[in-house]
C-alpha positions in Angstrom: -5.9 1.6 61.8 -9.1 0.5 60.3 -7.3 -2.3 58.9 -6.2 -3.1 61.9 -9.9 -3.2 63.6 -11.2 -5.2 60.4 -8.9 -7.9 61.5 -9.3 -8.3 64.7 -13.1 -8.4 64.2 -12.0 -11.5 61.4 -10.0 -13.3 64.0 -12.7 -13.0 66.6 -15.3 -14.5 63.9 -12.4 -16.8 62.7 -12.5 -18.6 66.3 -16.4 -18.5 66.3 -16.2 -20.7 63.2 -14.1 -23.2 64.3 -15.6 -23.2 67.5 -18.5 -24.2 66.1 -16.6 -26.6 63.9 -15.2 -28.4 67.0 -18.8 -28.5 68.3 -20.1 -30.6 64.9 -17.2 -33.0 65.2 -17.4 -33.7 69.0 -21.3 -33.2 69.8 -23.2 -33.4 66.2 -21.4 -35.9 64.3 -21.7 -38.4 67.0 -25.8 -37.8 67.1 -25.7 -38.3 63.1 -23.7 -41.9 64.1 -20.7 -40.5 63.2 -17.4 -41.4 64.7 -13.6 -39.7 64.2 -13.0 -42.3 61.8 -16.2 -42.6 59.8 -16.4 -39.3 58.0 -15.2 -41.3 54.8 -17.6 -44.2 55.0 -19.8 -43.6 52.4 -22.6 -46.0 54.0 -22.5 -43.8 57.2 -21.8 -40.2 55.8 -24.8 -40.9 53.1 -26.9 -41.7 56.4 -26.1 -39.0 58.5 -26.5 -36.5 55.5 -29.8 -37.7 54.6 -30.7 -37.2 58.6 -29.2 -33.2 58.5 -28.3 -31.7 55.3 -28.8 -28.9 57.3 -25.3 -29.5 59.2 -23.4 -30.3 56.6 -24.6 -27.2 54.3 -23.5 -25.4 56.8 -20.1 -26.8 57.0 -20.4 -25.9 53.0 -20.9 -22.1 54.0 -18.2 -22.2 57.0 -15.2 -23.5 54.9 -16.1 -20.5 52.5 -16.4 -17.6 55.5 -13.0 -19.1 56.7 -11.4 -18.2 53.7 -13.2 -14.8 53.9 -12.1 -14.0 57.6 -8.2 -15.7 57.5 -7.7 -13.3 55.1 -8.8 -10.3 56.4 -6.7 -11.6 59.4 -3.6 -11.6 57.5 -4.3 -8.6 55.7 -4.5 -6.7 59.3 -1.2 -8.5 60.1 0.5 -7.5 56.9 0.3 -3.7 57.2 1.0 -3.9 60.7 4.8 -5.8 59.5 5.3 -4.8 56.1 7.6 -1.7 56.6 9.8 -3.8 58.6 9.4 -7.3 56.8 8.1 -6.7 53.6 9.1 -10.1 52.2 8.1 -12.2 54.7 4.5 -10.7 55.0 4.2 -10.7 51.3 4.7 -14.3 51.1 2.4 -14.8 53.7 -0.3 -13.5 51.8 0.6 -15.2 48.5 0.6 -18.1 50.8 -2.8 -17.1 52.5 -4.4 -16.9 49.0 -3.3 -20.1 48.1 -5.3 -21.5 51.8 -8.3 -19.2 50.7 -8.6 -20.9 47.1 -8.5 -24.6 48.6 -11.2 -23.5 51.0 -13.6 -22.1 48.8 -13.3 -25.0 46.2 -13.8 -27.6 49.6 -17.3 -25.7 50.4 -18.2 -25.5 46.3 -17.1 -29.0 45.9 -19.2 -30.2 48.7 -22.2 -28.0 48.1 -22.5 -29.2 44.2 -21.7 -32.5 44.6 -23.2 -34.2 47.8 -27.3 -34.0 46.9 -26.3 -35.7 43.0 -24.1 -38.4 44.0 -26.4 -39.3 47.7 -29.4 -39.0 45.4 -28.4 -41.2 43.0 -26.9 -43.2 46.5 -23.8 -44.1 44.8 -20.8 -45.2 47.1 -18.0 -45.2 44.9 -18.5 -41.8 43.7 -19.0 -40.6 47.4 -16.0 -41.8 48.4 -14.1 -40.1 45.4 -15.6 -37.0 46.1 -14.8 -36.9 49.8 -11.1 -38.0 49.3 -10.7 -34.7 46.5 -12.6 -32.5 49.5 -10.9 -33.7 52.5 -7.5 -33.1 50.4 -8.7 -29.5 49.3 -9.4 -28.7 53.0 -6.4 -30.1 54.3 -4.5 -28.7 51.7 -5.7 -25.1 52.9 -4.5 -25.6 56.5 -1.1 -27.0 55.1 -1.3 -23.6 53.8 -2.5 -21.8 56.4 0.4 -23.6 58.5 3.2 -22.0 56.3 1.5 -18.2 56.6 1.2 -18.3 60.3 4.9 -19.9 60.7 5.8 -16.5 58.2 4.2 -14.4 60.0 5.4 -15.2 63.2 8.9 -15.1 62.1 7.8 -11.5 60.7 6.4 -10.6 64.2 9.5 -12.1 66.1 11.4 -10.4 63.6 9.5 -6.7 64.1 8.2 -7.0 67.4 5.1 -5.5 66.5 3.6 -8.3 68.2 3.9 -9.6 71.9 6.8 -11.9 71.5 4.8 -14.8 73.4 1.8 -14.4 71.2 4.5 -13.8 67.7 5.9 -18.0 69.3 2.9 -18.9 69.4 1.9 -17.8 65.9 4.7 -20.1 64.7 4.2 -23.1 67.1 0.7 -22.6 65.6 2.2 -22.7 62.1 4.1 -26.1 62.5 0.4 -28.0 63.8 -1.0 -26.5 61.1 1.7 -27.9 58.6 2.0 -31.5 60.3 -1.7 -31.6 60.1 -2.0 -34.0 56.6 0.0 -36.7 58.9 -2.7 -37.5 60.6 -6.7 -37.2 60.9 -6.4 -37.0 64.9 -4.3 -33.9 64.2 -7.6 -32.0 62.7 -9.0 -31.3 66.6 -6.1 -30.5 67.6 -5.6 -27.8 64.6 -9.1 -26.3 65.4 -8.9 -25.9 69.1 -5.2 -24.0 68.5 -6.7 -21.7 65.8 -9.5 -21.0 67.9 -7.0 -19.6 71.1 -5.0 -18.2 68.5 -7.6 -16.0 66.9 -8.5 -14.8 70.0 -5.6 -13.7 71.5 -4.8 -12.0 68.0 -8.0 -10.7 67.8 -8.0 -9.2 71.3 -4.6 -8.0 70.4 -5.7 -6.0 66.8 -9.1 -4.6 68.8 -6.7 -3.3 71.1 -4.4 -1.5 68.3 -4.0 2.4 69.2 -2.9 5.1 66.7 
C-alpha cells in the first residue's frame, strides 16, 4: 500500500513536470525567439541559450526527475497487476527502464555538452548534438508509449483499474509510440501524459487496504 501511495504522489509530480514543460514550449520558448520549428536551428537555439541558461538547465534537471517519477509510477502499477499479469507488468518495467535510461542520458547529454560547444559558438557541432538529444528523448517516449500500451492491456486484463482510465492508458500508449512521426505530435504527447498522470495519480492516492 505504500507502494501504491509512492506512485500516485510520482504521477501527480509526473504531470507537474510536463506541465511545466508545455509552459516552456508554448509561453518561454517564444520569449527566447523560439518557434515549434526552431529548436534545431543552431543560430536561434545558441541565442536563446545564451539569453536563459537558466530555462534550459532546467529542462536538463526535468528530463532526469521524469525518469525518476515514471518509474515510481510503474513500479505502483506493477504490484498492483502482477499477481494477475505477471508478464505483461514485467515487461512494462523492462520497458520502463529502457525510457528511464534514454532520459537520463538526454538531460546529461544536454547538461555537458551545451556550455562547450555554444562557448566555442560552433554550429555544426550544435546541431549534432541536438539531433543525438532530441533522438534520446524521443526515443524514451517511444518507450514510454510501449509500457503504458502494456500496462493497459494488464489493467483491462485484471481490472484492477477503472476500465475507462485502463483505455485510456492504452490510447495513451499508441500517441506515445507514433510520437517519432512527427515533431507536432510532442504537445500533443505532453498534454495526454499530463491528464493521464492525474487521473492515475488521483486513482493510486485513493488506493484502500
Amino acid at each position: 500500500m505504500k507502494l501504491q501511495k509512492t506512485g500516485g504522489v510520482a504521477s501527480i509530480a509526473y504531470a507537474c513536470l510536463a506541465a511545466f514543460f508545455i509552459v516552456i514550449l508554448a509561453v518561454v520558448f517564444p520569449r527566447l525567439g523560439l518557434g515549434p520549428n526552431d529548436y534545431m536551428d543552431p543560430a536561434k537555439s545558441i541565442a536563446a541559450w545564451s539569453a536563459s541558461p537558466g530555462t534550459f538547465f532546467s529542462l536538463d534537471i526535468e528530463w532526469i526527475l521524469f525518469g525518476i517519477a515514471f518509474l515510481l509510477l510503474m513500479l505502483a502499477l506493477r504490484e498492483r497487476m502482477q499477481a494477475e499479469a505477471p508478464i505483461l507488468t514485467q515487461i512494462a518495467l523492462a520497458v520502463t527502464y529502457i525510457a528511464c535510461a534514454f532520459w537520463l542520458g538526454t538531460g546529461l547529454v544536454n547538461h555537458a555538452m551545451r556550455p562547450t560547444i555554444i562557448g566555442a559558438q560552433d554550429a555544426s557541432a550544435f546541431r549534432g548534438a541536438l539531433s543525438v538529444t532530441y533522438g534520446l528523448s524521443v526515443g524514451g517516449y517511444h518507450a514510454l508509449g510501449w509500457a503504458l500500451l502494456l500496462m493497459g492491456w494488464a489493467a483491462l486484463k485484471t481490472a484492477r483499474l477503472p476500465r475507462m482510465l485502463a483505455s485510456f492508458i492504452l490510447l495513451a500508449g499508441l500517441v506515445l509510440i507514433l510520437e517519432f512521426v512527427s515533431m507536432a505530435l510532442v504537445f500533443v504527447v505532453f498534454v495526454v501524459t499530463v491528464i493521464l498522470s492525474l487521473w492515475l495519480g488521483i486513482v493510486l492516492l485513493r488506493a484502500r487496504s
